[in-house]
N, C-alpha and C positions, 0 to 999 in steps of 0.2 A: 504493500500500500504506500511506503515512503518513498519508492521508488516512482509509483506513479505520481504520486504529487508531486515530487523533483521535477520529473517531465512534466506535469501542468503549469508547473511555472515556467521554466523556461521557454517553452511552448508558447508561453502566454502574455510572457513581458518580453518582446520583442516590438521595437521601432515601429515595424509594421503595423501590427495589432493595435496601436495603443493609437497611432494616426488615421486608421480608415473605421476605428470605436467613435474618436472625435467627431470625424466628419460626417460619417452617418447621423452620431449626436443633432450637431451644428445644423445637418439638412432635415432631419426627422422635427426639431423643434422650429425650422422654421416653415413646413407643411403644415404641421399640425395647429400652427399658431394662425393660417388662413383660412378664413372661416369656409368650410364646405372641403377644403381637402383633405382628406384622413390620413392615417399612417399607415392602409391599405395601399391607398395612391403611392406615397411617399415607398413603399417597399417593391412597391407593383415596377414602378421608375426606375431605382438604383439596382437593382437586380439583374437589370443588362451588364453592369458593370464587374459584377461578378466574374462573367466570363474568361475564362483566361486568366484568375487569379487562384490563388491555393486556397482548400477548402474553409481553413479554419480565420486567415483575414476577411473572403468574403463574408462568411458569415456573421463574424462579428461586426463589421460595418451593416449588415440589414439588423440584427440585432439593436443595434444603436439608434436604427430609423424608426423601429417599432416601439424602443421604450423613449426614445425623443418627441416623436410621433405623437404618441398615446400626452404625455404632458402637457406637449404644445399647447393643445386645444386648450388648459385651463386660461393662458394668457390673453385669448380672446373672449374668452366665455367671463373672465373677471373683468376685462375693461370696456367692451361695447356689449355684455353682453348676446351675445354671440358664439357659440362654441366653436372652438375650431373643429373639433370629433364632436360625432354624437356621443362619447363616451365623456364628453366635459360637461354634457347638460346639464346634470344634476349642479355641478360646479356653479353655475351663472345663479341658480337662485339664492343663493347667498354671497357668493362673489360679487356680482355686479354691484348689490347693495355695500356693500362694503367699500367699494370703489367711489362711489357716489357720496360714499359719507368722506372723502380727502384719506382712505385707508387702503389703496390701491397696492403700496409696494408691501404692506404687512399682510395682505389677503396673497400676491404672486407667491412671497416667500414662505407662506405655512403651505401654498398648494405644493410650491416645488420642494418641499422638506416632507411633507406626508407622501406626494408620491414616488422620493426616493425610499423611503421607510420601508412602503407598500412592496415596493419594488425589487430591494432587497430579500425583507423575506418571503418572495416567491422563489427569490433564488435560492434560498438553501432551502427552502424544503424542493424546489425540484433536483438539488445537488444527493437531497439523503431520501426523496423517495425514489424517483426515477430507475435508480438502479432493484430495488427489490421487485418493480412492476417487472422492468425488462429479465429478470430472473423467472419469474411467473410467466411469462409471454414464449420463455423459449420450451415450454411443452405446448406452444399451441401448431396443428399442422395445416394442412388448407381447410380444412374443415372449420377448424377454431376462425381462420382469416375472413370465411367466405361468414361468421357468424359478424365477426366484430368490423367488417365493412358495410354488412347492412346494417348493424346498429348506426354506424357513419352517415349512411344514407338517409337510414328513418328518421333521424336529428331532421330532417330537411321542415319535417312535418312542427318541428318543436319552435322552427326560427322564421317561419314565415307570418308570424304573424296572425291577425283575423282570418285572415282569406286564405285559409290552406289548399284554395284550388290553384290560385295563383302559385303558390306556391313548391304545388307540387309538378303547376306545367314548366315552373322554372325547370325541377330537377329534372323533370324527361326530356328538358333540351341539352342539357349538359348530359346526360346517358348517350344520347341519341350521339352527341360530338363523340364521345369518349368510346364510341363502336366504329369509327370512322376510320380505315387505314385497313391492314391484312389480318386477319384472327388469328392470334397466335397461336392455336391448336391445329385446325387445318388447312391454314396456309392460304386461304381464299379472300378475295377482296369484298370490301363491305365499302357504298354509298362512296368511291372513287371513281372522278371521272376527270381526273388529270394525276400523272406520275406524281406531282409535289404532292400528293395525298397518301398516301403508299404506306410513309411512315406513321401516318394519324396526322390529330391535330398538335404542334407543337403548343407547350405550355407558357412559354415564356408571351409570344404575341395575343394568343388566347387571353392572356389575365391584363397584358398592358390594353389589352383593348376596351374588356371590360370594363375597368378599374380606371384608367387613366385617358384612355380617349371619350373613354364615355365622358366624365366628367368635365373633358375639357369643352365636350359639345354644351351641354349643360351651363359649364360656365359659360361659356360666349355669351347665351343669349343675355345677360346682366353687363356685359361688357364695358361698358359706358357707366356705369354704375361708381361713384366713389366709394373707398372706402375710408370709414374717419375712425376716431381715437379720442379719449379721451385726453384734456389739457389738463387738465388737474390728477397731481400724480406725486406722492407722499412715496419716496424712499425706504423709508424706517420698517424694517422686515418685525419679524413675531418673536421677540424675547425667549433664547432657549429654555426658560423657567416654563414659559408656560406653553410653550411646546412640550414636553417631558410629562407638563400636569395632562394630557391629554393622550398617554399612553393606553390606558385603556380603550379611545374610542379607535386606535389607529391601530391595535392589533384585531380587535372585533372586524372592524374593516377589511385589515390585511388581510386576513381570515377567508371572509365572505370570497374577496376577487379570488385569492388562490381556488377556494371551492369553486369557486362557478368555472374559473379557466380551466381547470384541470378535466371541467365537463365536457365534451365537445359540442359546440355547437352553438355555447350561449354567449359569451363575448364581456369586454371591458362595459358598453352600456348597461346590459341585463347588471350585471356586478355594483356601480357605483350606483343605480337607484336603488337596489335592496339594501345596499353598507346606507345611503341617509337615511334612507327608510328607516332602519332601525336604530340610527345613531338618535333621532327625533322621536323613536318609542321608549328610548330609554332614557332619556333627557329630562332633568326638572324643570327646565323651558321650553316647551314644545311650541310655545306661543310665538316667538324668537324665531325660529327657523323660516327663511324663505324671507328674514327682515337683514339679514349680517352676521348669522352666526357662524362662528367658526366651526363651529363641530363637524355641522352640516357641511362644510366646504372640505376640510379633512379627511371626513370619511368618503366621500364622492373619489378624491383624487389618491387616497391610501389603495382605497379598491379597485379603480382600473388601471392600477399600476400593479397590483396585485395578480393580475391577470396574466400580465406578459411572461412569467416563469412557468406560471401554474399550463400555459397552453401549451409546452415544449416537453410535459410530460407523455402527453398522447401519441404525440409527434415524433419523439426521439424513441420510446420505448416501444411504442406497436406500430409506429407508419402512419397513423391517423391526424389528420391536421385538427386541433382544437378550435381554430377558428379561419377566418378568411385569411389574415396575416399569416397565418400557420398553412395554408394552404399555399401561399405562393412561397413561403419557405421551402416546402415540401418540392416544391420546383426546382429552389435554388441547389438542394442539396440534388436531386435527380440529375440536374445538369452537369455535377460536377462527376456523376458517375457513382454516387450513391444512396443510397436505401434506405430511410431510419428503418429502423427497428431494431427486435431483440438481438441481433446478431452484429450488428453495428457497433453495438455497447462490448459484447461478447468479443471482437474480432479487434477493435479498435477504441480502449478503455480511454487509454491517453487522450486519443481527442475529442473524445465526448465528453472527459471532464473539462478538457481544456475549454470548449463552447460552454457547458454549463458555469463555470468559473470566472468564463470573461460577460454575463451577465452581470455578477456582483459588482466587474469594475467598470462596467459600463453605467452603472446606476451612481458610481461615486462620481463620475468624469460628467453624471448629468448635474450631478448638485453642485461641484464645482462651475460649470459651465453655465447654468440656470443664473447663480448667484454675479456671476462675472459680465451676463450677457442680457439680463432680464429689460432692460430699459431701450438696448440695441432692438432683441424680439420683440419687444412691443411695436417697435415702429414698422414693424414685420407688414404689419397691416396697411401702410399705407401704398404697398406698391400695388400701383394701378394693374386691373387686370385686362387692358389692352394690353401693356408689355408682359407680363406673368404669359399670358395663353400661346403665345409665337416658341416660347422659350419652350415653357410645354410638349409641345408638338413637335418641337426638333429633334427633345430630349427620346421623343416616344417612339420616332421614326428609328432614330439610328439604334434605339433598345431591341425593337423589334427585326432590326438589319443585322445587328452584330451576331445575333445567337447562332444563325446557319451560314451566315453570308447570301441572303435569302431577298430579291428584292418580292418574293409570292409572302415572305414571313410580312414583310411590311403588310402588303394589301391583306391579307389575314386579320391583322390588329385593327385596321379599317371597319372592316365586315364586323368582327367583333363588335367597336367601337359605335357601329349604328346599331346592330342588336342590341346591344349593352342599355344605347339611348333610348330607343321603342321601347324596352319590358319598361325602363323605369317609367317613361310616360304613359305604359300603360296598368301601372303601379304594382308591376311583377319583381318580388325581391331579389336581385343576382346572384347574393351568397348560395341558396341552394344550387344554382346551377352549376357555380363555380366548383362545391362539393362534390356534384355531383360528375362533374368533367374528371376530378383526381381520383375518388372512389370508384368509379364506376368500371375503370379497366382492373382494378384488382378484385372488387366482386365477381365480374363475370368470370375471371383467372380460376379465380381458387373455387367456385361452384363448378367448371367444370373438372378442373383437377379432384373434387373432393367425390365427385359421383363417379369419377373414373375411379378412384380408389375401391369403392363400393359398387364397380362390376354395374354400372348404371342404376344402381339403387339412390331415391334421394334420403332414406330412412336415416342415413348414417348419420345425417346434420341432427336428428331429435337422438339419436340415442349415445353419442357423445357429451355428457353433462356441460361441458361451458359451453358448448355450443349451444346447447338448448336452451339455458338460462340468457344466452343473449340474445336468441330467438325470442323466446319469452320478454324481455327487456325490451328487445326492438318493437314487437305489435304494443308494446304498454307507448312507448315513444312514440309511435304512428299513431295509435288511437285517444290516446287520454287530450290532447287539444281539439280535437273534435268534438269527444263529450263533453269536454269544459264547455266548449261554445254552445251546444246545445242543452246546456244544464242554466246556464248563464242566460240566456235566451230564455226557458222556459219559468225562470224566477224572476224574470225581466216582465213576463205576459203576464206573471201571476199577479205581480205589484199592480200592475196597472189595470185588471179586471179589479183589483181592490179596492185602487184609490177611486174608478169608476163608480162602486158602486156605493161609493162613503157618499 
């Protein structure tokens, strides 16, 4: 063991690492700090760049973008009001007021100190559980994969939302891409009708399309639109006294985001409104919250920083992306020629812990960075998005050229890039599809590998016990938002035959 941490350090405090953790930092906080671009986008972008670099500096530069990313949003979401992430919303109801009251740089500075907190311990609990999961993971065979990809899938049903039709026609457009190219079983083409199809859909132009052409379509139409900032703006960060007094509401918090990321499917948002949510049940001023309270703004930003560790447990130990940012990871490392899972861990300890490791210091290089840079990020906001969108689109072009040397990869990102635009306009969630683009070639894998094992029998998925219990897991996952909605629905009719007939 002392041998391997020798090698995680050294691995790990190298020039390199410590410069492309920075600058992912420095790029992730200032996406995230503009309102409407996420640390999806911000990952979806830099990701091209990875190409052609060794595994463990690319990664840690997307790392940097995700936990930068995920921050940023509070900087906007405290001073106009405005999140940058939907995972900063919660942040703005008590931020903003805070801002308004001349409390601007003491409301940035508890955000960016709770969510390095947050942040941090995701990290060590993904450093001390991650490895027992991926010890557990390596008795599973295809049968166990083809169980624990559909539970991947059925999430689809968990994150869409009200409209789980929508939802669900998301995910059978990402199946539908994810069948596209030669069956690796019998060597036959499926829905090719050009050679650059052969190998399937590439990953890389597929998510910068989704993710980041979409969005730029999107922003255009605001284009002309200023963006302002507030002029009244107070320095004076949050006393480490009472920061410290407020240890209990920031591991309750921490807590929450690790639990929900380490789920797949639910995300840094789902995570910071349940952490205020309860930060405000347990409060002797519950009256306060949604006027300036710090609690409230703490626990929002402890817990979707809390997330960014807790979703690399999925991801590293069985393959499974925790969330959309975890999904385009899931690319990153593909690209580079490998695989998470159990055998990753098993085959190559050194540099798993080395990624899980440079988390931690990526989370101190943001609070140094946050505390050095906060007043610069603010002014984040003012760049006009007629010059932001060219920049954009340049970035997005050569991402999507670099991966193959591919000028069909471009027009790919494109294509993408208007579907991406239509579902949202026709208020279709993208995440399941994007799920379902990376799950869906290793469900169908291992469902045929696992019947071939069983002589064409499909009995063998129910009488393998973890298989069946995630089987059993997955229809609870597909079906219980359903019944909610029509449980919700049906005590929605009942109120209202009642107050009728009062």
């Amino acid at each position: 063991m002392l041998e391997i941490l020798g090698t995680v350090a050294s691995d790990l405090f190298t020039w390199q690492n410590i410069l492309f953790m920075n600058l992912g930092l420095f790029a992730g906080i200032i996406i995230g700090a503009l309102p409407g671009l996420t640390a999806t986008l911000g990952v979806a972008l830099l990701m091209p760049m990875t190409f052609g670099m060794k595994m463990v500096p690319g990664i840690v530069l997307l790392l940097g973008v995700y936990c930068g990313g995920i921050y940023g949003g509070s900087i906007t979401a405290i001073l106009i009001k405005t999140p940058g992430t939907p995972a900063s919303a919660a942040t703005a109801l008590d931020g903003y007021p805070l801002a308004q009251e001349g409390r601007a740089g003491y409301a940035l500075d508890a955000a960016l100190k709770a969510s390095t907190f947050g942040g941090i311990f995701s990290a060590f609990v993904l450093i001390f559980v991650a490895p027992q999961v991926a010890r557990f993971a390596l008795t599973f065979s295809a049968v166990e994969y083809f169980a624990l990809s559909l539970f991947g899938l059925t999430i689809i049903s968990s994150i869409s939302g009200k409209n789980q039709v929508k939802g669900l026609i998301s995910g059978m457009l990402g199946l539908l891409v994810s069948c596209i190219g030669i069956d690796p079983i019998n060597g036959t083409s499926r829905f090719v009708f050009r050679t650059d199809l052969l190998a399937g859909i590439d990953v890389i132009p597929a998510m910068i399309g989704l993710f980041a052409i979409t969005e730029i379509i999107n922003k255009s139409r605001s284009v002309f639109k200023e963006a302002g900032i507030m002029q009244k703006f107070s320095s004076k960060g949050i006393p480490a006294g009472e920061f410290w007094s407020k240890i209990g509401n920031l591991l309750r918090s921490s807590f929450i985001g690790t639990f929900i990321g380490a789920v797949p499917g639910t995300g840094a948002t789902t995570a910071s409104f349940l952490a205020y949510n309860e930060a405000k049940r347990v409060s002797k001023s519950k009256e306060t919250f949604g006027t300036g309270n710090i609690d409230g703004l703490m626990a929002s930003e402890a817990a979707n920083n809390g997330v960014t560790g807790a979703t690399l447990i999925p991801l590293l130990t069985l393959g499974i992306p925790g969330d959309t940012v975890t999904a385009i990871l899931l690319g990153a490392f593909m690209m580079q020629g490998v695989t998470p899972g159990p055998l990753l861990i098993k085959n190559n300890p050194e540099t798993i812990y080395t990624i899980m490791c440079s988390l931690l210091v990526v989370n101190i290089f943001m609070l140094l960075q946050g505390k050095f840079f906060v007043r610069i990020f603010a002014n984040v906001t003012r760049i006009p998005v007629a010059l932001l969108i060219p920049l954009l689109v340049n970035l997005c072009m050569l991402g999507s050229y670099a991966g193959n040397n591919s000028v069909f990869d471009v027009k790919l990102s494109i294509i993408f890039g208007i579907i991406g635009y239509i579902l949202i306009l026709l208020d279709v969630p993208l995440t399941p599809m994007v799920i379902a683009m990376v799950l869906g070639d290793i469900c169908e894998n291992n469902l045929r590998r696992g019947v071939a094992m069983a002589s064409g029998s499909y009995m063998i998925f129910f009488k393998r016990p973890i298989s069946l219990v995630l089987i059993i897991i997955s229809a609870i996952s597909l079906l219980y938002p359903m019944v909610r909605t029509l449980i919700d629905d049906a005590r929605a009719k009942k109120n209202r035959n009642g107050e009728k007939s009062e």
